[in-house]
Structures are given as structure tokens and as C-alpha cells.
N, C-alpha and C positions, 0 to 999 in steps of 0.2 A: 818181804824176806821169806823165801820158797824153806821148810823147814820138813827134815825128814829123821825119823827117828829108826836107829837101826839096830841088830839085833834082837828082835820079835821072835819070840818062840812061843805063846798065847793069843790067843785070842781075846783074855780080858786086858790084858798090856796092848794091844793092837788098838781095840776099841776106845781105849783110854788116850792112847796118842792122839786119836781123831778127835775124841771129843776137848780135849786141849790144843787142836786148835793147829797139829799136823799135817803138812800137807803130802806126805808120802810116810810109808813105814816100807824097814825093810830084812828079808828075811837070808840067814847065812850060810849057804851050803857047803862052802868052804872050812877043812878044818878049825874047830875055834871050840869053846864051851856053849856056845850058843848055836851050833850046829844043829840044823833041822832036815828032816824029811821033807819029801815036793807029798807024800799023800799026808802029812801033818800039816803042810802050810796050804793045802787046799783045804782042808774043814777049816781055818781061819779064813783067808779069802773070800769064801762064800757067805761070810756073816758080813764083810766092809760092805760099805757104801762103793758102788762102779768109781766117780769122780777119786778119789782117795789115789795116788799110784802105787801100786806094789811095785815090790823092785826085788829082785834074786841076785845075792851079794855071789861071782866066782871067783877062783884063782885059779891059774893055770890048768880050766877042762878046755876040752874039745868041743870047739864051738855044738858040735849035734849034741852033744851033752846038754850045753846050755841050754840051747831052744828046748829041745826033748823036756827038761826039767821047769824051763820055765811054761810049758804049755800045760804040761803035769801038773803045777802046782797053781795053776791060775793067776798066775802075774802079769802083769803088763808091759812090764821091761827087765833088763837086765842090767848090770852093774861090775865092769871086768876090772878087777883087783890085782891082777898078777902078772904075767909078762904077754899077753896076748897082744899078738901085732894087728897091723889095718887090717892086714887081710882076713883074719881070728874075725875083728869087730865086725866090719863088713859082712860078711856070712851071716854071720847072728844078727845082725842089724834087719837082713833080707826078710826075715820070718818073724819078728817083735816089736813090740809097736816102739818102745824108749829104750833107749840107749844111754849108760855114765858108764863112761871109762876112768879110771882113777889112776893118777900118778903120784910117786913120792915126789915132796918137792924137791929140787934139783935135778932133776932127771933131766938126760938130752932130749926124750922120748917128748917132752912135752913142745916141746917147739915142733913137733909132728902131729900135733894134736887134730888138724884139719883132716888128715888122711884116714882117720879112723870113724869120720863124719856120727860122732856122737852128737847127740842131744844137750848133754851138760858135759863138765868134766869137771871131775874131782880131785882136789890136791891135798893127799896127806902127810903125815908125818914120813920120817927118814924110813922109818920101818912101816909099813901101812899096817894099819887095824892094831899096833900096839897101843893104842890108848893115850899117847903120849903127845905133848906139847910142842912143836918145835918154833924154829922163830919166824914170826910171822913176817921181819921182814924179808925175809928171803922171797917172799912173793914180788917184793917190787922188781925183780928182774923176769918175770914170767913174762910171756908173749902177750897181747890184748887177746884172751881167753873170753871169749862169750860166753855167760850162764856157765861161771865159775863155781862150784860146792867148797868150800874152809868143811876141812875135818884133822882131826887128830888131837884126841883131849880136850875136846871141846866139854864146858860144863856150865852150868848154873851163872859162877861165879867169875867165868871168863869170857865166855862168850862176850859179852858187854863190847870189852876191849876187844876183844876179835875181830868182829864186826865193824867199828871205828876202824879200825888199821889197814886192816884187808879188804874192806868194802865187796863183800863176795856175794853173788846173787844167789847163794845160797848156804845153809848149813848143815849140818848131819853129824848125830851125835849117836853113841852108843851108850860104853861102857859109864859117861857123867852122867848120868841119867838112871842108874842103875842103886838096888839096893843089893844085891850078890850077880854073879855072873848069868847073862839071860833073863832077870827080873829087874823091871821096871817098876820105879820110883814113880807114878802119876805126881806126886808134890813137885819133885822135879822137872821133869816134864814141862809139866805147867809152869813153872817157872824159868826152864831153858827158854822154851819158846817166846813169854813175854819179853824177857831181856831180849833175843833178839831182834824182835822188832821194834823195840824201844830205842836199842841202838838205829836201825834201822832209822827211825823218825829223825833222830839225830842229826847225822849225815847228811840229811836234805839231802836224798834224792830223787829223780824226777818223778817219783809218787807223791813227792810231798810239798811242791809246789803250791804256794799259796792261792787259796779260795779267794771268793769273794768277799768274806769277812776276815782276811787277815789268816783265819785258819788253814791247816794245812788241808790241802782239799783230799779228797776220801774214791778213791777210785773202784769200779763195779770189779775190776780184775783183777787176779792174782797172778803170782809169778806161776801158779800152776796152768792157770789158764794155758800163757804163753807158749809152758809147753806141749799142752795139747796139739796148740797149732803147727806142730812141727811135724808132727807121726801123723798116721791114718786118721780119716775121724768115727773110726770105731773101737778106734785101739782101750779104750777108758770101758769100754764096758765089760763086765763081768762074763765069761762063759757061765 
């Protein structure tokens, strides 16, 4: 279960995420309370580990914005939240290594999801980045989405269920995770994360394929891997 936590504005919240066991953090330049600078998120960047993805959360810029901001800040990919079309993504795609485009769910826009040749695609709530829950079956009418992201009010204590329901190759969590807006709970954290891979185990699936002793057997890869294989293979490294 590929696991990213967003809203980082520290670098001791950043560091924390990873050491709990995060496979991405990610940082908001989009109006919000956790709104960051690209020369504030480069002095945190430069302390991760390369392997880690950073991701630069937008909403309705301009693609040369986006690149411009995400090379500034030393990220690895980007993350378009707002109404940006293929042609928006594609541009930006052209010059960064990852790509998540995110829809709300319901949207017609997601049965176009191909044309925007992201990496992952993320499905949130009715209003995106409101924090809020919506119903998870509504996914069972979505298209067969590859390296799908569950976001919207995800937390500690739902996730579990989340996960079960929507079987999504990945998650991303903010504001559940938080002790005030932009601070991060590590207790939390650490406890998002478990639960979802717990669920994860759950589900049976094809990571978890039985060993030879009955056990679920233990693969060398992660879902982060997978995405490496997708972008450049220098895109992971640190400027």
C-alpha cells in the first residue's frame, strides 16, 4: 500500500513521515493553511532521502508555473488538483519526472483519465482538499483506473475500512493526521500508515500470495518501486 502524506510544511513532519514508514510526502502551494514557499520546501527537500517522492500539491496554475515551482523547490513530481486539462498535464508531464492528477469523485473528467497520461490518479472527496469523507461506494462506478490514490478524510480510524472497500493502490492523507492545520501528529502518522497496510494484508492481494509455509510471502518491492519504473530513471534523485 503506496502511502503519502500531505501537507508538509517542516521538515521535522517530513522526516517523521519517512521514518513511519511513508512512501511519499507532499508539499501545498495551492491556497490552503498549509501553503508553502518552493525556497521553503527546498531547505526540507535537501534533508530527504532521493528514494522518498516529493510531490508539489497545484490548483489551477499554469503549467510553466508548475514546472518553474516544481524545479525550485526540488521535487520530483507534481500533483494537479484543479481544473487542469491533458493538454495543462501533458506540458508539465514534458519536464518532471511523476505525475497525480486528482479528481473529485463523480466527475465526467475521470473517464478521460488516459488522456492526461499521469502516473497515478487521485480521487477525492465532492470538494477536493476539504478534509471530508465522501462515499466510498461511489468508486464502484469509476473506470478500471490504474495506481488509483483514496483521499478525502482519510484518518487513523477509517482508513481500515477505506481500504477494504475501495481496494486503491494507494493513499493520501492530510488534514487526519494532523494535531492543528499544517502540523503533523508522528502518533498518527504512524498509526495511518499501519492500519493501512494492515488492511492492505487483509484483502489478499497479489502481494500477499501465499509462501511456502503457508505465510503470506514478503516481496523485495514496493508500490513505490513500480512507480519509479514509469518516469526517467533519474527522476528519484535529488538536485
Amino acid at each position: 500500500m503506496w502511502v503519502k502524506i500531505c501537507g508538509i510544511t517542516t521538515a521535522t513532519d517530513a522526516l517523521a513521515a519517512i521514518a513511519m514508514g511513508a512512501d511519499a510526502v507532499g508539499f501545498v502551494f495551492a491556497p490552503s493553511p498549509r501553503q508553502v514557499t518552493a525556497a521553503h520546501v527546498r531547505e526540507i527537500t535537501r534533508q530527504l532521502p532521493p528514494e522518498i517522492l516529493t510531490v508539489g500539491v497545484f490548483r489551477d496554475e499554469s503549467p510553466e508555473r508548475v514546472v518553474e515551482t516544481v524545479l525550485e523547490a526540488g521535487l520530483q513530481g507534481a500533483q494537479l488538483h484543479g481544473h487542469e486539462t491533458p493538454a495543462d498535464a501533458q506540458r508539465i508531464r514534458e519536464s518532471i519526472g511523476a505525475l497525480i492528477v486528482a479528481f473529485p469523485v463523480g466527475s465526467p473528467s475521470i473517464s478521460r483519465f488516459g488522456d492526461y497520461h499521469a502516473d497515478a490518479v487521485l480521487i477525492d472527496g465532492v470538494t477536493p482538499g476539504s478534509g471530508q469523507v465522501f462515499d466510498w461506494s461511489m468508486t464502484e462506478s469509476l473506470p478500471d483506473v490504474p495506481r488509483m490514490i483514496l483521499a478525502g478524510g482519510l484518518n487513523p480510524e477509517n482508513v481500515r475500512q477505506a481500504v477494504r472497500t475501495v481496494h486503491p493502490w494507494g493513499v493520501d492523507v492530510s488534514t487526519g493526521v494532523e494535531r492543528s492545520a499544517g502540523v503533523k501528529d508522528a502518533r498518527l502518522v504512524r498509526a495511518f500508515i499501519r492500519a493501512a497496510r494492515a488492511a492492505e494484508s487483509e484483502t489478499g492481494g497479489a502481494e500477499d500470495e501465499a509462501g511456502t509455509d503457508g505465510e503470506p510471502a514478503v516481496s523485495d518491492r514496493s508500490p513505490y518501486d513500480d512507480l519509479v519504473d514509469l518516469v526517467e530513471p533519474d527522476w528519484a534523485d535529488n538536485p
